[in-house]
Each structure stands twice: as structure tokens, then as C-alpha cells.
Backbone bond lengths (Angstrom), bond angles and torsions (degrees), N, CA, C in turn:
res aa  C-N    CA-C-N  psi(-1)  N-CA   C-N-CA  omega(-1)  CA-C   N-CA-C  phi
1 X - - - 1.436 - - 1.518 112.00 -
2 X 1.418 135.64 2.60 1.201 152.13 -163.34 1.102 95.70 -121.28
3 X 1.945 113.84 144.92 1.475 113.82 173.06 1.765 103.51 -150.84
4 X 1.299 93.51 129.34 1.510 112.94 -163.14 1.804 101.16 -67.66
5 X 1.265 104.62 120.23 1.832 111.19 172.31 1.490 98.81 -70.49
6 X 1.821 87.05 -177.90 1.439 91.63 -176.13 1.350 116.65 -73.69
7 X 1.885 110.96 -12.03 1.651 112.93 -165.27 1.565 104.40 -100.95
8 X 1.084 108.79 18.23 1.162 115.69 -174.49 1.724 119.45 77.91
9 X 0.838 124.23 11.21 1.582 136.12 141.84 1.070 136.46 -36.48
10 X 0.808 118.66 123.76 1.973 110.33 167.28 1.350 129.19 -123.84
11 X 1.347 100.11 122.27 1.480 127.62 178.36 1.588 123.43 -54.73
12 X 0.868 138.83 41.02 1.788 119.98 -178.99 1.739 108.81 -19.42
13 X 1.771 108.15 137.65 1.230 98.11 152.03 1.737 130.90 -84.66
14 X 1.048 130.48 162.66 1.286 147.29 172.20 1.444 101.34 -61.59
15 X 1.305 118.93 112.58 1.351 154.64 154.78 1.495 94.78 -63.10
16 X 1.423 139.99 113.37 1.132 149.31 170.58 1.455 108.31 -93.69
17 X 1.379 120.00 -24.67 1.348 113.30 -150.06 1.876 87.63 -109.57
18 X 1.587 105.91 -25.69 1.518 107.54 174.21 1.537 129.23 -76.00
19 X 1.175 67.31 -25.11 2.147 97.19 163.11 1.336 128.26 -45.05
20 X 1.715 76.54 -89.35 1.843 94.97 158.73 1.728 117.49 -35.06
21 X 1.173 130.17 -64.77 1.663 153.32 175.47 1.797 104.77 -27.71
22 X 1.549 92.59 -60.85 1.617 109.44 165.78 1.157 133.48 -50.70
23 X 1.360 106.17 -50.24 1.495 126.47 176.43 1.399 102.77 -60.96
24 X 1.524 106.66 -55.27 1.662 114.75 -166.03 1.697 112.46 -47.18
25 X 1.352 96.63 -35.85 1.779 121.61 -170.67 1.581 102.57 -59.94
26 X 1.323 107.10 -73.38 1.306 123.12 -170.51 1.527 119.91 -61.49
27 X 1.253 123.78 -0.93 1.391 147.17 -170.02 1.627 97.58 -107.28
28 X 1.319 110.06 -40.34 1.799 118.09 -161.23 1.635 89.62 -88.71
29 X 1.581 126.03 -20.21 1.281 111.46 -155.98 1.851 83.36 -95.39
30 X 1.461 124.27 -32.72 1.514 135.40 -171.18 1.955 88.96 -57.69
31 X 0.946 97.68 -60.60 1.797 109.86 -179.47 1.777 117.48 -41.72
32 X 1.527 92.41 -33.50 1.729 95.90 -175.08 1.302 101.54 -80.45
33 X 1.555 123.24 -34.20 1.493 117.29 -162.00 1.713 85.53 -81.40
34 X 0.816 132.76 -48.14 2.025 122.41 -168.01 1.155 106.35 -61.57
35 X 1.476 121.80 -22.94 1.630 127.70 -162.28 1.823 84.33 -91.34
36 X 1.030 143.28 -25.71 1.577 142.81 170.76 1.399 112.27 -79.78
37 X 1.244 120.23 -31.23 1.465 92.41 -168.48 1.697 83.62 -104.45
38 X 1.072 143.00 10.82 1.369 142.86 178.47 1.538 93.69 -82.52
39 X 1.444 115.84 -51.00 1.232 116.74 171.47 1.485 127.66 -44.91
40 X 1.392 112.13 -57.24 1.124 135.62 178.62 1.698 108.23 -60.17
41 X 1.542 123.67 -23.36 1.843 116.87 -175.74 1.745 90.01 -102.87
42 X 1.644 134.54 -8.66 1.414 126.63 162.05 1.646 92.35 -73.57
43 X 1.101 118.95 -86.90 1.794 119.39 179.43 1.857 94.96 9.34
44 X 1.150 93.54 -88.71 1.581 120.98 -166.56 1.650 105.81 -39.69
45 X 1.782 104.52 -75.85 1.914 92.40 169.03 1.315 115.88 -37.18
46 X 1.292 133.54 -68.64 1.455 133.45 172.43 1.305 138.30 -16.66
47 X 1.449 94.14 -50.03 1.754 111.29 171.11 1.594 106.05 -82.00
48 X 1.072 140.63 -26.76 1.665 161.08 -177.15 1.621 82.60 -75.11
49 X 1.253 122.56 -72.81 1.744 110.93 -147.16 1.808 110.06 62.77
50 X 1.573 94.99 -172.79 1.307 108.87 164.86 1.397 123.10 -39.13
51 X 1.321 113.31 6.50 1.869 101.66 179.60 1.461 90.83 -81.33
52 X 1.428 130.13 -29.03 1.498 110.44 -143.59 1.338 90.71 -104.92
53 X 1.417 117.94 134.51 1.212 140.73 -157.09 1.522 108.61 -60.52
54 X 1.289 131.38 -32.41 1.835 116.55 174.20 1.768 85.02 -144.61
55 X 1.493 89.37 85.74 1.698 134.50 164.82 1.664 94.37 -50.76
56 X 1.744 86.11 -92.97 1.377 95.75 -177.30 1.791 130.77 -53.48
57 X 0.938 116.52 -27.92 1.484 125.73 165.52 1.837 126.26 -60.26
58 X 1.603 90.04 -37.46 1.496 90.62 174.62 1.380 102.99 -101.22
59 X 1.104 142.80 -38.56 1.535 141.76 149.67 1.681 114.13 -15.41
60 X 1.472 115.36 -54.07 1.512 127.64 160.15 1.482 126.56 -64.20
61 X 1.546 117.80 -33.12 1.176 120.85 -179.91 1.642 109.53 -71.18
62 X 1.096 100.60 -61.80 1.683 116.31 164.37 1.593 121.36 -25.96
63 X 1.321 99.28 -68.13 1.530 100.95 168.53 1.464 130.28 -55.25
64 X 1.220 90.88 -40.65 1.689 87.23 -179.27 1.706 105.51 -82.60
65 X 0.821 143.64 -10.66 1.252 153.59 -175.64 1.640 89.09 -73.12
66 X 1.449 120.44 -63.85 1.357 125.02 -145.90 1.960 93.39 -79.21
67 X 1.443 96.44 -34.94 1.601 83.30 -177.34 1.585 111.58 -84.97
68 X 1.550 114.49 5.16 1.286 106.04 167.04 1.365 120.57 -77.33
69 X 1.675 113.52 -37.21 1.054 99.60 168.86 1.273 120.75 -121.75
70 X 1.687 115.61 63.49 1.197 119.94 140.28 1.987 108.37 -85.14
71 X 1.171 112.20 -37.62 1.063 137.65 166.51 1.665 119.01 -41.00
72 X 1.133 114.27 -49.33 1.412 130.09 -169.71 2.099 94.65 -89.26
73 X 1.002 119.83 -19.17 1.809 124.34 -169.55 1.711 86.77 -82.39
74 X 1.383 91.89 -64.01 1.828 108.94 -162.41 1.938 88.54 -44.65
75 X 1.458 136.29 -28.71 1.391 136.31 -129.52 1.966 75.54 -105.11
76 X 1.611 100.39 -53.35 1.949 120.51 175.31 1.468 85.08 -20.65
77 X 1.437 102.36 -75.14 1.775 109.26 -144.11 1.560 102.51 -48.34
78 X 1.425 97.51 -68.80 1.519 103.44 -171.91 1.432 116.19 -47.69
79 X 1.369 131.08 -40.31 1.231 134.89 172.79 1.957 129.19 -53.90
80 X 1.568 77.53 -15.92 1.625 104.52 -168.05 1.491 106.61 -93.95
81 X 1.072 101.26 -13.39 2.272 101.33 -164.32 2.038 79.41 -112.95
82 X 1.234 124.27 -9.15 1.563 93.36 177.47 1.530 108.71 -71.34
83 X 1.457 101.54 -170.74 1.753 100.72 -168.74 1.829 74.80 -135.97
84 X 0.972 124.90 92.98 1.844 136.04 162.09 1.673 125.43 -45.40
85 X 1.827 94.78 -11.73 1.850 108.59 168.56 1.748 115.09 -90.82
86 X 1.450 111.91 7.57 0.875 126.57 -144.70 2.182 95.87 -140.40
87 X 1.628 99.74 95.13 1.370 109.00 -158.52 1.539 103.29 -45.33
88 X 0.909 96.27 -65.13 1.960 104.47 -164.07 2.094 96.02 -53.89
89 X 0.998 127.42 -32.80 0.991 110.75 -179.13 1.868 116.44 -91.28
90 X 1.474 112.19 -0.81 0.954 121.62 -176.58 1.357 97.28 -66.08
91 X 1.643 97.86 -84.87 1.609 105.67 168.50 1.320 142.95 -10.65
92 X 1.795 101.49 -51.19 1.378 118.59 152.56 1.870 124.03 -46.21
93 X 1.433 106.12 -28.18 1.380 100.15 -152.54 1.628 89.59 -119.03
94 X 1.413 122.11 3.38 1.512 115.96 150.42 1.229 115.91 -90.43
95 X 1.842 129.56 -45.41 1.167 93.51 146.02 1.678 165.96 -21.68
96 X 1.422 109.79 -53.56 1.245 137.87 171.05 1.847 98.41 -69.17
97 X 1.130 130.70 -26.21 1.319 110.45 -162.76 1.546 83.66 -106.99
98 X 1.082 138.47 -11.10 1.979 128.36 -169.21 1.978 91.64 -100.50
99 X 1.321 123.29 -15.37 1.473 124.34 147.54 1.276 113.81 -62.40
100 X 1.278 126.52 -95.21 1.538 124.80 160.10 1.248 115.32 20.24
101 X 1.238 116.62 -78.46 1.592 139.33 -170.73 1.287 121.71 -53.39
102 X 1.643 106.43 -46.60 1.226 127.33 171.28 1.812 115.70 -51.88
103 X 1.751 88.53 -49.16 1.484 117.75 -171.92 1.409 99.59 -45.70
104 X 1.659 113.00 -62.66 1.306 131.49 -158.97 1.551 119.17 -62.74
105 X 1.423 98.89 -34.04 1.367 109.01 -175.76 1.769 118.38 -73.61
106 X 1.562 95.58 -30.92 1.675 100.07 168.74 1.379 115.42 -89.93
107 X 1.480 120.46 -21.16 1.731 122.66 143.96 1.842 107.26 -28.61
108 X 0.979 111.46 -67.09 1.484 138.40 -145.03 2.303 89.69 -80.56
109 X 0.909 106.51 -62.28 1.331 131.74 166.55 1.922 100.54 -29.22
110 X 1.182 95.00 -81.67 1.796 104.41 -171.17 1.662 95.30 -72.31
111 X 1.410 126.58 -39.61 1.377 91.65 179.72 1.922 129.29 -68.43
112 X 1.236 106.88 -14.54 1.381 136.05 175.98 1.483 84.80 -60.12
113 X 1.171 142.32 -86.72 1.424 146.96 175.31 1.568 110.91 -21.18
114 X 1.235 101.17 -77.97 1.594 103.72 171.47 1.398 121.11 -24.12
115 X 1.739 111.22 -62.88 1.161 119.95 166.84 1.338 125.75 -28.98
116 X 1.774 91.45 -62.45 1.768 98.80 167.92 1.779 136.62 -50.19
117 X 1.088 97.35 -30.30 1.528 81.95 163.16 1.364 115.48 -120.85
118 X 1.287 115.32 12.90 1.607 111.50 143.45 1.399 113.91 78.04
119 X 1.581 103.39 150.49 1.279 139.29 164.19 1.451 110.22 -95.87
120 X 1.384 125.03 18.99 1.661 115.47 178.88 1.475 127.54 -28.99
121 X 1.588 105.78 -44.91 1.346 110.41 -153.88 1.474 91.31 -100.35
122 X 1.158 158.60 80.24 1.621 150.36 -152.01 1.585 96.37 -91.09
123 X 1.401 106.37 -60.82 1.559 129.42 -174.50 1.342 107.65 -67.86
124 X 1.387 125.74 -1.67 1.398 128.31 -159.84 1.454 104.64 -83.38
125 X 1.835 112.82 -52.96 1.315 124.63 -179.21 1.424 118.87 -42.96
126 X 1.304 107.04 -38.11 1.529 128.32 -149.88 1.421 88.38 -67.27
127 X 1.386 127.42 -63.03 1.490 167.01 -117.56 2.021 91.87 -86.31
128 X 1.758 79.96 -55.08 1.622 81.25 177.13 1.109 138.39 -117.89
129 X 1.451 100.06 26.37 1.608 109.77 159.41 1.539 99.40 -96.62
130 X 1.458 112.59 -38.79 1.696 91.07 164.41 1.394 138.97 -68.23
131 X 1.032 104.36 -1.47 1.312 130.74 170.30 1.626 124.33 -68.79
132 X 1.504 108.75 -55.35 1.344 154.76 -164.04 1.827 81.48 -77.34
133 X 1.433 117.22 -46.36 1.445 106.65 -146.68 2.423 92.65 -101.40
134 X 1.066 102.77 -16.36 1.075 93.67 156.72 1.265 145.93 -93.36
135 X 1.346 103.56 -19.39 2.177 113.54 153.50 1.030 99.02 -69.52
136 X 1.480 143.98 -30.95 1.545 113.39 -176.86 1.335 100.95 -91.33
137 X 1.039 129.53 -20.30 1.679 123.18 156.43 1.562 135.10 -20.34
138 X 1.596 78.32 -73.05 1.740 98.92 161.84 1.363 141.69 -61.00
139 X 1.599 112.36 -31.14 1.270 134.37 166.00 1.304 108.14 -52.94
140 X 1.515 124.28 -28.42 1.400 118.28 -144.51 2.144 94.45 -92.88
């Protein structure tokens, strides 16, 4: 699989299909860290409720984000077991990767949104559920 230059060097060829495999990996591992902190800004709405001013909006953004890319991993795997030297599965696996892309970009899209109306207050929730949990303390 090595091919000797003229200076006496050697070239490896390009593994396309080991490539792809790599790529696929390092994309699924980019996917796990967004799929955590996606987790981590539901956590947060959740504990907020109706105090936080577009509840329902980021409650929706969130979700669909997270089921996009549960969606887009499940797409990883399958994209990952084709063999790309191998026509009929090539085809298959440009398909599947010009989805992906699509996938990723409205991943990328709604979390930009999310962003936009924000997690400002992070420490805020905390503040007043402890808050919340010591007047009913006293009441009791």
C-alpha cells in the first residue's frame, strides 16, 4: 500500500474507506458533546418552568435539536458500517452523508436560536428554587 518517490520517500495511499470511518467517529464524538450540553440547557428550562420567559419555545427548540441528533448518530452508525469501495454502497453513503449535512446544519441553525434567547440567568434558577424551598419551609 506504500509507494516509493523519486527521493526515496514513501508515500502511503489514502485509505478512503478508513477516512470516511475516522471522519464518521470524530463527527459522532462532536455530536456527543452538543447532545450534553443540549441536555444540560433542557435540565435548566425544566428546573426554570414557566418563570423563564419563552418556556415553551426553548422547551421546543431543545427537543428538536436533541431528536435531531439522535437521528443524525443512528444516520453515524449506518453511514459507518458501509464499505464506500464498494459502488452500490457508495451511492448509498453519498446519499446518507448530503442528509447528514442537511441534518447538521438545522442542528447548528436551532441551536444558534437557542443561544439567542439564552441561558443568561444560569445561577438564577438555583437562587429561586432555594428560595421557593425556604418560604415553604417557614410556612410549615
Amino acid at each position: 500500500m506504500a509507494a516509493i518517490l523519486a527521493g526515496g520517500t514513501e508515500n502511503k495511499l489514502l485509505d478512503a474507506n478508513r477516512y470516511a470511518t475516522k471522519k464518521t467517529i470524530a463527527q459522532g464524538m462532536l455530536d456527543i458533546a452538543l447532545l450534553t450540553a443540549n441536555a444540560s440547557q433542557l435540565k435548566y428550562i425544566l428546573q426554570v418552568g414557566d418563570r423563564h420567559e419563552f418556556y415553551s419555545l426553548m422547551l421546543g427548540l431543545i427537543t428538536t435539536s436533541i431528536i435531531l441528533q439522535v437521528c443524525v448518530g443512528v444516520l453515524f452508525i449506518i453511514i459507518g458500517g458501509l464499505n464506500i469501495n464498494n459502488p452500490p454502497d457508495c451511492s448509498t453513503a453519498i446519499i446518507l452523508n448530503d442528509i447528514i449535512v442537511i441534518m447538521i446544519f438545522l442542528i447548528s441553525l436551532d441551536n444558534i436560536i437557542i443561544s439567542g434567547f439564552g441561558m443568561e440567568h444560569s445561577n438564577q434558577p438555583l437562587k429561586l428554587l432555594s428560595y421557593s424551598k425556604v418560604a415553604n419551609s417557614t410556612r410549615k
